[in-house]
N, C-alpha and C positions, 0 to 999 in steps of 0.2 A: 504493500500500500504506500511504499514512500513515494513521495513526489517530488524529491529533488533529483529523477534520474538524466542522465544527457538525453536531448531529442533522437531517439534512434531514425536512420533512413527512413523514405518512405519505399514502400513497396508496390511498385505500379499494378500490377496483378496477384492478386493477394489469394492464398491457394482456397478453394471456396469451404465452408461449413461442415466437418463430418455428417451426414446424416446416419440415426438408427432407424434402421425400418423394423416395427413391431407387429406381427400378425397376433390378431385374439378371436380363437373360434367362439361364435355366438349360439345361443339356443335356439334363435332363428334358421342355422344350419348354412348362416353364411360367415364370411371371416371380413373383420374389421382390421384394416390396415391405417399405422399407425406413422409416420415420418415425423420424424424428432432429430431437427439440425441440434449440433452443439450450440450451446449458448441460449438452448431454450430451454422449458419447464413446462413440466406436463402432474396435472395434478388428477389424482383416482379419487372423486370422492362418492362414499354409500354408506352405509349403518351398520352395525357390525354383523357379521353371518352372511353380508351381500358377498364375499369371494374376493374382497382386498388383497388380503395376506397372499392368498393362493395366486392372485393373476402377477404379485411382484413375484413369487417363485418362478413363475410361466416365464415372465419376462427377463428374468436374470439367466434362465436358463439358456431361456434364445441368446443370448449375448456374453457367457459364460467366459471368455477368454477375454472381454473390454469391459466389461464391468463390477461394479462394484458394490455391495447391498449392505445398509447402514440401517440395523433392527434400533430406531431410536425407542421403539416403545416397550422393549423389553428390559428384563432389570439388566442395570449391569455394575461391576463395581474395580477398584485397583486392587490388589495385594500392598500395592506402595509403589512412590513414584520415581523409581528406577528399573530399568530394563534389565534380565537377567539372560536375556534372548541372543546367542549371537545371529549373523547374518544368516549361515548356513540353518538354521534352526527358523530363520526368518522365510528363509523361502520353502522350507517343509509345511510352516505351517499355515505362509499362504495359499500353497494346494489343499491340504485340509480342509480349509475354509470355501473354497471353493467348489471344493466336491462338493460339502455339504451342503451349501446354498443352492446348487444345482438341484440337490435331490428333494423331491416332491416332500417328505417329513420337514422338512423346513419351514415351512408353512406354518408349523404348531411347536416345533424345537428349536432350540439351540444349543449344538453339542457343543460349541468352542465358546463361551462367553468370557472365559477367563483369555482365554488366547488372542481374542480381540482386543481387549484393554490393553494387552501385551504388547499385540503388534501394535495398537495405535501408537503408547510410547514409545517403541523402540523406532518406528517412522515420525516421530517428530526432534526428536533426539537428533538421529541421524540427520534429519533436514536442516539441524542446525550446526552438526560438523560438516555436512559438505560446503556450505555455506564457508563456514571457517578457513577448509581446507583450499575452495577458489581463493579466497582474499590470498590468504598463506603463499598460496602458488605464484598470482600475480605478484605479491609484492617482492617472491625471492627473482619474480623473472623482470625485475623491476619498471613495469609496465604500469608508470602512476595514473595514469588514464584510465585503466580495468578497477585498478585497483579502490579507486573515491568511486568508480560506477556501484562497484558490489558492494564498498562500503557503506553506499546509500541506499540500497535498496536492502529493505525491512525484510529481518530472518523470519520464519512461521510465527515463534511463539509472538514478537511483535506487532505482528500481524493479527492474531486471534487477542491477544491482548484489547487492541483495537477495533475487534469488530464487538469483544465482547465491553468493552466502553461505550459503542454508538445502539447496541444491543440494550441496555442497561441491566450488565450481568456483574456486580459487584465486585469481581477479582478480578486480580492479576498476577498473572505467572510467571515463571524464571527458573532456569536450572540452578540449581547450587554447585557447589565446586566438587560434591560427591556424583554431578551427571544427573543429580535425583530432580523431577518436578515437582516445583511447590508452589502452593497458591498464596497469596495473601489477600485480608478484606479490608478499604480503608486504611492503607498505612502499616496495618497493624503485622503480628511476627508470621514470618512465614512456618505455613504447615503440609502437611501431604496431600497431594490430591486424593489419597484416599478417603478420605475425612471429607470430602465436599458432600454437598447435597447430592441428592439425586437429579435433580433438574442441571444444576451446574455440570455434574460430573455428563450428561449425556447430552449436553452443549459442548463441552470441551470434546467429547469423542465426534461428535458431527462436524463440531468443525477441524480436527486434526482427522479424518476420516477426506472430507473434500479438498483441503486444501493440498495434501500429500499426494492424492489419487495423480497419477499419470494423467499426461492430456487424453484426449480423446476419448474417455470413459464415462462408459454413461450408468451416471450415480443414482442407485434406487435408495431412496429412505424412509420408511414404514411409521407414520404416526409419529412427527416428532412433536406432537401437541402435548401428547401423554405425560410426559415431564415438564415442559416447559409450557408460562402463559402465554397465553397468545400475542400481550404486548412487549415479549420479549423472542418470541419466535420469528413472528414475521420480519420484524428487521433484521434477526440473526440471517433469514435464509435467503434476503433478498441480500444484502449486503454478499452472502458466501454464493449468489447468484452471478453477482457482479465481479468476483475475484475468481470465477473460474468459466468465463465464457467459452472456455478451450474444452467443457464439458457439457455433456446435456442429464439435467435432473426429471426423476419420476419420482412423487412426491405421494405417498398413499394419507388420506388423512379423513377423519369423522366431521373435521368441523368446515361445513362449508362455509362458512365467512373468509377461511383461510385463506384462499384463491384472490377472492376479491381484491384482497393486496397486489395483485399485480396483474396490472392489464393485459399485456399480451401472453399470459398463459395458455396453455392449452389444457381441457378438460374432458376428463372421462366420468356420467355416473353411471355407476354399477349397484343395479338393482336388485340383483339374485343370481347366482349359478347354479348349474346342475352337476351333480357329481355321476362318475362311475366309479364303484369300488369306492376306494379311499382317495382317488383325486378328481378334479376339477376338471371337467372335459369343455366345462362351454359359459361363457356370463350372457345376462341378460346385460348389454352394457350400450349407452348411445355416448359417441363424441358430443360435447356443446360447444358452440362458440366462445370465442373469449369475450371476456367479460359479463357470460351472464351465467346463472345459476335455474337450473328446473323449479317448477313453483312447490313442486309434491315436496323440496327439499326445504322450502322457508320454515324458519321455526326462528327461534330464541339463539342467534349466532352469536351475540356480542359477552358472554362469557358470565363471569361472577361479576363483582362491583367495582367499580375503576371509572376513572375518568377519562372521558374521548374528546378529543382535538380534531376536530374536523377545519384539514387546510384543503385551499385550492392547489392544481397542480395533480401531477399523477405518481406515485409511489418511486419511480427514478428520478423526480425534478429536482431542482435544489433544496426545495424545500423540507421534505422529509427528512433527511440528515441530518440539519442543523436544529429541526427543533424537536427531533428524540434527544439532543442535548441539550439543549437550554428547559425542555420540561421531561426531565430523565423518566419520571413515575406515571406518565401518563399515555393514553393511547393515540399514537400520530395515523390520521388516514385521511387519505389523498383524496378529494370527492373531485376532481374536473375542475367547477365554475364554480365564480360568486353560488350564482343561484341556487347549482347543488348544494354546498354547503350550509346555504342556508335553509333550505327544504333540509336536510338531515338535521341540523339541530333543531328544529321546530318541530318536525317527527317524530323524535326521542324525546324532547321535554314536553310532549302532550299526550304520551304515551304512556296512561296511569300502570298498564303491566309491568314498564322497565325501570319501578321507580326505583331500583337501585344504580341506576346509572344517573351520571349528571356530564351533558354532553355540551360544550363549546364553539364554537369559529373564530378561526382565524384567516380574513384574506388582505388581497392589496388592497394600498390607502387607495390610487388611480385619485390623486386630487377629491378624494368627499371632501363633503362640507362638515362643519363643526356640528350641526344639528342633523345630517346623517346619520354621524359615527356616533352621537349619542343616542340616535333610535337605533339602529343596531346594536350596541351594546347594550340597551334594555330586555335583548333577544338573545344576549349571551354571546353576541359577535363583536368580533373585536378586529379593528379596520389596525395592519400594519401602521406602526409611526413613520414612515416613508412609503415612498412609493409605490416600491414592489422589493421580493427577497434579496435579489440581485442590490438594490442599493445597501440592504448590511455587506453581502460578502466585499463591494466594493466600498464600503467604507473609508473614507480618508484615515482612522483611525486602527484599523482592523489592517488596512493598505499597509500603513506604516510597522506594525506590528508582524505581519510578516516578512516586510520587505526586512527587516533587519534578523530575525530567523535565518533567513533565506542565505541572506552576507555573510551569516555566521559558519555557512555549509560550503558556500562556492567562491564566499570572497567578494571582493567591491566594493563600492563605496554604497552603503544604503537610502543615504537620503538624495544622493544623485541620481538612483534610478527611484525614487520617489516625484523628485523634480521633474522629472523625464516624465512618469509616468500621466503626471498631473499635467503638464503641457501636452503626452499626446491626445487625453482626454477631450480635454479643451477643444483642439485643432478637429479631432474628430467629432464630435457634436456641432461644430462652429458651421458644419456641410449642411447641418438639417435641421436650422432653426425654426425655418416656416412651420416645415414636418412635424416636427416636436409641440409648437405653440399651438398647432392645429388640435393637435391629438387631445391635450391637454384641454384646449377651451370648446372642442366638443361635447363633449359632458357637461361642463358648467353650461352651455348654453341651453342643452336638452333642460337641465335642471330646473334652469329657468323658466322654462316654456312650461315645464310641468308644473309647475308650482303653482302658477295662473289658471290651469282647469277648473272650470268653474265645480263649483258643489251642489250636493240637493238643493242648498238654501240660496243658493244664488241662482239656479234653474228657477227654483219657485219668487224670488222677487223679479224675473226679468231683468235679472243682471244684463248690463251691456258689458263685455271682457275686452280687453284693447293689450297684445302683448307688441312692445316694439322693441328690438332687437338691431344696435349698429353695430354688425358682423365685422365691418373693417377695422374700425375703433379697437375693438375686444383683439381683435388678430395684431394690429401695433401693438396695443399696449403690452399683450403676452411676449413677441418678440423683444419688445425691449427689454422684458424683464429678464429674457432665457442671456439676451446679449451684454445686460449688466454684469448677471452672474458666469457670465464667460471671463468677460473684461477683470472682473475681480478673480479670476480662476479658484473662483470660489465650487470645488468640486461635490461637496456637499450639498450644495443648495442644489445642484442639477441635477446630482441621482435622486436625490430628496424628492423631486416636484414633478420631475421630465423620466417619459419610458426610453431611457439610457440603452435599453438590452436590443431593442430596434434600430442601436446604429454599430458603426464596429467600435466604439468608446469603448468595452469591458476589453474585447481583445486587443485593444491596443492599451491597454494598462496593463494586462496579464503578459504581456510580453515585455512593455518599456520594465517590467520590474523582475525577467531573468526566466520567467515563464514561456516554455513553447507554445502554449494556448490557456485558453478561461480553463477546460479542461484541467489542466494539469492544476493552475492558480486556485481553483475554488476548490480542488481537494486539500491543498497546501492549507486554506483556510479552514479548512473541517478539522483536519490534522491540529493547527493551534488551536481552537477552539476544545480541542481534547485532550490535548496535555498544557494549556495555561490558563489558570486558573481567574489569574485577573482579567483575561479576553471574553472565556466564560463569564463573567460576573458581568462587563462592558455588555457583549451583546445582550444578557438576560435580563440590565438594567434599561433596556428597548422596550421592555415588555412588561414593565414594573407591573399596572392595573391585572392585567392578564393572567402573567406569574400570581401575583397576591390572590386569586379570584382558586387557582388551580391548586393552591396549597394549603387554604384554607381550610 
């Protein structure tokens, strides 16, 4: 996950997507074919006894030599967290495992549970001596170029460390100088992974399960709700979706809400199967579209009691990321539009069955008005303090704060490409003032227009209504304004006001400040947001009303 690596080449034809093709005979008596490029997600969902278990058996089997099958919903535990395994002992008992996944009794067994804990450490261990042993190599073959690349990119345990911070999964891990793995909560002394929870402990195995797998392997994982909550799952697997595009996942799970976290999934429900003997010959199963769920399956998805953040944007935007961190305890879900969001929170808070939830919004300002954003927030919605997400990540303040991170890793001077960055902003927005002022006094002029409609009580006295509107007027005075705060390169007041992300302004900041693209700059930004604490604090203090309402 680090984002200080050099711009690698580009590759003009880039070799295309593994596909797995999955055949599932049906009780209809025809067969359902299945095509799952890498870097997709394919989720099974049905109720228990519908032939879940059994159709991941089916399909690990099909693919028995590329895949990989991660029983999250079974117990599982450490002996301790050191590896006793050597290598050759490593590859025996990944055939073990294999056979046995293969075989049809897997379905309802697991003969190796201890040897999976095994192999997990001993593949995350390892992943962190080979890692060693590149750096070691490069730097004896004194190749400083290789050597700051590998140094910068983030070993496993780093990495999960990481997902399980943006996850909100309370440890952190590190090997000790006995090679042993151990966790710590808050600061506090490090102890064995044996001792974690159960939900922890089979978060830690899924993700040192995914991130170790070989490329090209198509990852089956069985119920990873069973342990873990659902506000801590779905970013785990979307996040561990996005660090292995070079794979494709099949997801089996009870809870259909699960899916809905991520748009472009694909989906299978499985209604029933028929057995011969002791195995599974055939499901009653249909593909759905992404994005939507069969209606026989609506019931009560949203869990036990917690609290939901309903933002705009879809489950990959920016937004998601940044504000599982700044509201760690809370449920982030990506509704589309304004309007979605606000139909879901008015849904859930008039909904006397769900009254253990208490559900929120959060969207862009887009210029409201002061008497807007106080009737939406009477509705439990809360209009960003700028203008849209993208003006936090590009904060002058937040800018500054990694640009000097950044210096610390590659060198330079920081506030010169701070300078730089702030003039190419400028320069770049300075192309599209009209565009900009336009955008902006769009909305306020509807606003205005709407405001004027007449009411019952002025239909009934024969109101005469008169709106007038000088379009030109409004369009200078807006440009002068955008051209002031150029002139003052005042960067702030522009992302503040003006839809910044409509011109190239971000990417040419993300670049004047050492960055190959926004891409890479707004991960750099996630990254300090999760290891400093006062940037945490800075952005959360964005949100002071909001935060206070949620913690309450």
């Amino acid at each position: 996950m680090s984002t200080d690596v050099e711009p690698r080449p580009e590759v003009e034809n880039p070799p295309p997507a593994v596909v797995f093709n999955m055949t599932l005979p049906q009780v209809s008596g025809t067969n359902l074919t299945i095509n799952l490029a890498a870097g997709r997600a394919l989720f099974v969902l049905g109720a228990n006894g519908s032939g879940k278990s059994g159709m991941m058996q089916y399909l690990f089997a099909q693919h028995a030599a590329t895949a990989r099958r991660i029983s999250a919903h079974r117990q599982t535990w450490f002996q301790e967290g050191a590896s006793s395994m050597t290598a050759a002992a490593r590859v025996n008992v990944e055939s073990y495992i294999r056979n046995s996944d293969a075989a049809a009794a897997s379905r309802w067994r697991d003969d190796y549970p201890l040897d999976r804990a095994n192999r997990a450490i001993f593949d995350l261990i390892d992943a962190e001596n080979r890692r060693a042993r590149s750096i070691a190599a490069a730097v004896d073959a004194a190749d400083d170029a290789q050597t700051k690349q590998l140094a910068r990119e983030d070993g496993t345990v780093k990495t999960i460390n990481e997902l399980f911070r943006q996850s909100s999964i309370p440890i952190v891990l590190s090997i000790d100088e006995d090679s042993r793995i151990v966790a710590s909560k808050r600061g506090g002394k490090p102890y064995s992974i044996a001792e974690l929870s159960d939900g922890e402990r089979n978060a830690l195995l899924l993700a040192i399960d995914v991130l170790t797998a070989k490329k090209n392997t198509l990852l089956l994982v069985d119920e990873p709700e069973r342990h873990l909550h659902r506000s801590i799952i779905c970013p785990l697997l979307a996040l561990l979706f996005k660090q292995r595009k070079d794979c494709a996942f099949v997801v089996s799970t009870h809870d259909v809400g699960l899916p809905l976290h991520y748009s472009d999934a694909q989906m299978l429900l499985v209604r029933d199967c028929r057995y011969e003997g002791a195995q599974i010959a055939a499901w009653d199963v249909d593909e759905l579209a992404s994005g939507t769920v069969d209606e026989t399956l609506c019931r009560d998805v949203l869990g036990a009691r917690r609290h939901l953040l309903f933002i705009e944007g879809e489950a990959h935007s920016l937004d998601s990321p940044l504000y599982n961190l700044i509201f760690p305890d809370v449920s982030i879900i990506a509704k589309g539009s304004c309007r979605d969001v606000e139909h879901a929170v008015s849904g859930l808070r008039e909904a006397s069955d769900l009254h253990w939830l208490r559900a929120w919004g959060l969207i862009d300002d887009d210029r409201r008005t002061e008497e807007e954003r106080e009737k939406l927030k009477r509705k439990g919605i809360h209009a960003l303090p700028i203008f849209s997400v993208e003006s936090i990540f590009y904060h002058p303040e937040i800018q500054k704060r990694v640009a000097l991170r950044h210096a610390k890793v590659t060198g330079g001077d920081a506030q010169d490409r701070l300078n730089r960055a702030r003039q190419a902003a400028v320069e770049a927005v300075h192309q599209h003032v009209t565009r900009m002022a336009s955008r902006v006094i769009e909305k306020r002029l509807r606003a205005q227009i709407m405001s004027h409609l007449p009411k019952q009580q002025d239909i009934a006295n024969g109101a005469t209504i008169s709106v007038a509107i000088d379009v030109p007027a409004e369009m200078r005075s807006e440009e002068q304004a955008l051209r002031d705060l150029l002139a003052d390169r005042n960067v702030l007041g522009v992302i503040s006001r003006y839809p910044v992300r409509e011109t190239p302004a971000l990417g040419a900041i993300a670049k004047s400040l050492g960055f190959t693209d926004r891409e890479q700059y707004e991960s750099a930004v996630l990254k300090l947001v999760m290891d400093d604490s006062e940037a945490l604090t800075f952005v959360r203090s964005l949100f002071a009303a909001l935060y206070q309402e949620l913690t309450a």
